[in-house]
C-alpha positions in Angstrom: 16.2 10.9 5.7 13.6 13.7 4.2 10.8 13.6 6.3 7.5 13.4 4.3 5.0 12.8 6.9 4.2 13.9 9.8 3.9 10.7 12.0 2.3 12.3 15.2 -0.4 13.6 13.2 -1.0 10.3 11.6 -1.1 8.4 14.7 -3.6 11.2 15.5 -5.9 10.8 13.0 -5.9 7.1 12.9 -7.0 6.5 16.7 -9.6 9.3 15.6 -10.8 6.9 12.8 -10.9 3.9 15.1 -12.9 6.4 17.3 -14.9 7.4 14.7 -16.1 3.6 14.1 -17.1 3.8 10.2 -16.8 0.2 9.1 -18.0 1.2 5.8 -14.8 3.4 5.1 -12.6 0.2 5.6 -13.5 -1.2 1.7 -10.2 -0.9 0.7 -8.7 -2.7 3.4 -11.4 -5.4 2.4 -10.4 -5.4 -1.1 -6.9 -5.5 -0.1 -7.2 -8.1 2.3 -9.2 -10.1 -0.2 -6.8 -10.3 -2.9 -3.5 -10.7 -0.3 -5.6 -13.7 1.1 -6.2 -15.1 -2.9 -2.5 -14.7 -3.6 -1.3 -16.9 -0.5 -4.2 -19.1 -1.0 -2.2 -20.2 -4.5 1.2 -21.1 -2.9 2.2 -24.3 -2.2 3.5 -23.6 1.3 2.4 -23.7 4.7 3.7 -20.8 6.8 3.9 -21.6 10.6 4.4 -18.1 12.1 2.5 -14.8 10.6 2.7 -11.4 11.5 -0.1 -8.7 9.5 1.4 -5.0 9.9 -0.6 -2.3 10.8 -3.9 -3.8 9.1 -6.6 -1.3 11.1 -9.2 -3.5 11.4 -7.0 -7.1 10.9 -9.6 -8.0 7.4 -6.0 -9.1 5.8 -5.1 -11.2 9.0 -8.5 -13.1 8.7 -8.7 -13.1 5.4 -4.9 -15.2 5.2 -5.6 -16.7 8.3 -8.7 -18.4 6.6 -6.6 -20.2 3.7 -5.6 -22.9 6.2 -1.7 -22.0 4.8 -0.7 -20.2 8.2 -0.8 -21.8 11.5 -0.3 -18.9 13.5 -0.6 -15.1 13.3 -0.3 -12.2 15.1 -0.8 -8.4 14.1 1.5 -5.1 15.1 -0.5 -2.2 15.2 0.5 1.3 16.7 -2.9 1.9 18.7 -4.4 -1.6 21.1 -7.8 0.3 20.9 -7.8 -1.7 17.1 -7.7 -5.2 18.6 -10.7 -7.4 18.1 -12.5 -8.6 21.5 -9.9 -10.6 23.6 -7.1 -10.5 21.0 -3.7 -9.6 22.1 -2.0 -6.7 20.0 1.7 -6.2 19.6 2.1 -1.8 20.0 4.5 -0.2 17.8 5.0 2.8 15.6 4.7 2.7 12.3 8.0 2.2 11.5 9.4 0.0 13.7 8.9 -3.6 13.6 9.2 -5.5 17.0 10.4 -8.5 15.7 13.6 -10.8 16.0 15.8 -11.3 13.3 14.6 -14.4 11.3 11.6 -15.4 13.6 8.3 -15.3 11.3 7.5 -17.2 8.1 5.5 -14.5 6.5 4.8 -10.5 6.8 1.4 -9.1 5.4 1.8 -5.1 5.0 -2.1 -4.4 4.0 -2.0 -0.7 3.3 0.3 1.6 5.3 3.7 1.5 3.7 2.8 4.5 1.5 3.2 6.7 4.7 6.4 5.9 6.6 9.3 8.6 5.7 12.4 5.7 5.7 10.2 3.1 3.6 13.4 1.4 2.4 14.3 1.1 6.0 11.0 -0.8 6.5 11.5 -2.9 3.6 14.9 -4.3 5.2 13.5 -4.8 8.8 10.9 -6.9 7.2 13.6 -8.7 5.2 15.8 -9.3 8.2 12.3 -10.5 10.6 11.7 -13.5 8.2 13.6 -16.4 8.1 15.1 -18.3 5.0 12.4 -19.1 2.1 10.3 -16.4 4.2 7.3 -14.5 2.2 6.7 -11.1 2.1 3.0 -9.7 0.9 2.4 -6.4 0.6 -1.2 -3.7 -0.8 0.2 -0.2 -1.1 -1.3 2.4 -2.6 0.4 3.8 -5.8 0.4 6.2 -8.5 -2.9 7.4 -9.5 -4.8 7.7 -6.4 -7.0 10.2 -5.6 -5.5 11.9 -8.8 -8.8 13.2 -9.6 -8.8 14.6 -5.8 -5.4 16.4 -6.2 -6.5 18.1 -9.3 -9.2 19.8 -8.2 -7.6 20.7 -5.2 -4.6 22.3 -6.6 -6.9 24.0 -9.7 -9.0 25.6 -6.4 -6.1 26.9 -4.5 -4.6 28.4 -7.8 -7.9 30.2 -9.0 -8.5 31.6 -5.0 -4.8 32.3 -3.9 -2.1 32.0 -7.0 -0.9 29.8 -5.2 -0.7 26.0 -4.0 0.4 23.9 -1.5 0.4 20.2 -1.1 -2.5 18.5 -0.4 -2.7 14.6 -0.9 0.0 13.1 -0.7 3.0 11.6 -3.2 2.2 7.8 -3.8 5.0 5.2 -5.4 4.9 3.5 -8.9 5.1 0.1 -9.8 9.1 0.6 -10.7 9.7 2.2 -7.2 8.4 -0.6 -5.3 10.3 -3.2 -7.2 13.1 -1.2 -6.8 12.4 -1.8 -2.6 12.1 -5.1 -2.8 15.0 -6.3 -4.8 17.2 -3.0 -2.3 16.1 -4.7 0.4 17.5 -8.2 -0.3 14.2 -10.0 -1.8 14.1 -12.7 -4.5 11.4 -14.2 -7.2 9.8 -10.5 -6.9 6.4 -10.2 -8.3 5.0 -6.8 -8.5 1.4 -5.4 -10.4 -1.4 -3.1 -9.7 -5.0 -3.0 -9.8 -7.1 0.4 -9.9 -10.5 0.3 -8.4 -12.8 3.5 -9.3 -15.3 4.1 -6.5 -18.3 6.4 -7.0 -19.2 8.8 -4.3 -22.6 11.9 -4.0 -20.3 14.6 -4.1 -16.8 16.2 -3.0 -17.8 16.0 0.7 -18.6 11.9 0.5 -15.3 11.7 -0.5 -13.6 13.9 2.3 -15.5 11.7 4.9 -14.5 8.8 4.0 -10.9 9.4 3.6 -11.2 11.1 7.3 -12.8 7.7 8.4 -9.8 6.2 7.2 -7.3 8.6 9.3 -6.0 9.6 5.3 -6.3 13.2 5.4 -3.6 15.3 4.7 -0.8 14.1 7.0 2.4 15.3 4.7 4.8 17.3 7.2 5.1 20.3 4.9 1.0 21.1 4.3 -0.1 24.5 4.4 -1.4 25.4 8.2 -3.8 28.1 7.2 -7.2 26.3 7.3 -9.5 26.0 4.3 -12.3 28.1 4.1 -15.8 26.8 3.3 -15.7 29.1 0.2 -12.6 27.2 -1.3 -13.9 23.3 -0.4 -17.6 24.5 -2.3 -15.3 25.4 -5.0 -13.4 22.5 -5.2 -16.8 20.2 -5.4 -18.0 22.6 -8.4 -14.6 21.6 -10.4 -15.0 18.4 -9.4 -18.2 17.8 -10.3 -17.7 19.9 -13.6 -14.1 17.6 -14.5 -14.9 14.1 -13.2 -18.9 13.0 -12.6 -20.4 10.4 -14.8 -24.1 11.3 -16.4 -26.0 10.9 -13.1 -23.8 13.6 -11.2 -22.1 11.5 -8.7 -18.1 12.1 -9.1 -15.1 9.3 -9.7 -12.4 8.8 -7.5 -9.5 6.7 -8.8 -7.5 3.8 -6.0 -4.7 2.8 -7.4 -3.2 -0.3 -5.1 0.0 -2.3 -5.7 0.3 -5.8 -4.6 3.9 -7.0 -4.2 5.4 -10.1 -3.3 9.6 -11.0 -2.5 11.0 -14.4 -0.7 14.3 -14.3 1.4 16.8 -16.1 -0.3 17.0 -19.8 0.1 18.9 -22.5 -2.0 16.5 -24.8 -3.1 14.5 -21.1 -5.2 14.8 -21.4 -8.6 18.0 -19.2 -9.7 18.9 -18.1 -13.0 21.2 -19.1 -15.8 24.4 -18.1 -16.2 24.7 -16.2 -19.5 26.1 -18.4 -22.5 24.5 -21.6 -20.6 21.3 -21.5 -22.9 21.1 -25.2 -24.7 19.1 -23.6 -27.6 19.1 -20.5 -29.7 15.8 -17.8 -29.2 16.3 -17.6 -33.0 15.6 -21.3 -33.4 12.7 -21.0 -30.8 11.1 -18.3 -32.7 11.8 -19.6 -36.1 13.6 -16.9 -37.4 17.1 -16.3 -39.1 19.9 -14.6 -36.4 21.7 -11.6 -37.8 24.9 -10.8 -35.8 25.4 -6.9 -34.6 27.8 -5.0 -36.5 31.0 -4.1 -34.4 
């Protein structure tokens, strides 16, 4: 398994975000939570046992909880300092889910999966946790984010050094996360994305907010030498130059992938067998059927 991330400096810089206290910086966790919540709220099912995975602030636990379609749930989290006021957190690492085989009706995954190194691995402990017609609903972060963010950065290091490191980190397509689910064992996938453009002062505005969220640069192989203060006022003059609308302030792009997949169960809709069709497309479309040359 290659590791990507550096998960001790991750856990770091999350308990130094719940430190840091910034409920402002948890929007997308409240968008995500949001439209996780408006997704179950459309299912006819009622799902007795919930777990919400590393959710931070637990928005997507309240959020799902509030649909009246769960009648219990619980959240995993790797730090206790993130559980509300009397609330009784389950610790683990990112990772690793603490959970039986087959003992929860549905998993919510608001947000984190875009930073575990063995994310297929993840993907099957949740499959094996839920039972039988078990739902799995998951906001990751995909292709596109912060892409404004990585090209500036990587134009600044080039102009000052010649060189470049990494410096935001690699985020999953739609295809890739399908390609999870249906690895993993899931059926009836559903899989889209939504991109939300959020408007900040400057370069710096930015920087603070993803450092609120515990998002900086966690990858395993980032450059150690520290930035200077010459190559960040740099970076906010490209910025500004490449992505700011007419009244200065600068766009940055969130790209977030909703995904849904059911453990198998026989009374799920399955397909046809091929040849078992009862009517031609042709006829359905109203056009004549031309057979392929051999």
């Amino acid at each position: 398994m290659e590791i990507v991330f550096d998960q001790s400096l991750l856990a770091a810089r999350r308990r130094r975000a719940l430190a840091g206290g910034d409920q402002k910086a948890a929007f997308l966790l409240e968008i995500a939570g949001r439209e996780l919540a408006e997704r179950l709220a459309v299912i006819e099912r009622h799902f007795d046992e919930a777990v919400e995975l590393h959710g931070a602030t637990g928005i997507a636990a309240h959020e799902a909880f509030a649909t009246g379609k769960i009648g219990h749930i619980r959240r995993i989290e790797s730090e206790v300092g993130f559980a509300a006021p009397g609330e009784d957190l389950t610790k683990a690492a990112l990772e690793e889910l603490p959970l039986e085989a087959q003992s929860v009706n549905l998993i919510l995954s608001p947000l984190s999966l875009h930073v575990t190194n063995d994310t297929p691995g993840v993907f099957i402990q949740v499959r094996r946790a839920l039972k039988a017609d078990g739902l799995f609903l998951a906001a990751i972060p995909g292709s596109g984010t912060l892409q404004e963010l990585r090209d500036v950065l990587l134009a600044t290091e080039i102009e000052l050094t010649g060189g470049a490191s990494p410096r935001v980190i690699p985020f999953a397509d739609v295809r890739d996360v399908g390609g999870l689910l249906q690895r993993a064992g899931f059926t009836l996938p559903v899989i889209d994305a939504e991109t939300y453009t959020v408007r900040y002062d400057n370069l710096f505005a930015l920087m603070r907010d993803l450092r609120a969220m515990g998002m900086t640069n966690p990858l395993a192989d980032r450059s150690r030498k520290p930035l200077t203060r010459a190559f960040f006022l740099r970076a906010a003059e490209l910025y500004a130059e490449r992505y700011s609308d007419p009244d200065g302030r600068i766009r940055a792009t969130f790209s977030i992938i909703y995904a849904s997949g059911w453990t198998p169960h026989e009374s799920q809709q399955q397909p046809l067998r091929p040849g078992s069709a009862k009517a031609r497309l042709a006829d359905a479309l109203k056009v004549e059927e031309h057979k392929l040359k051999q």
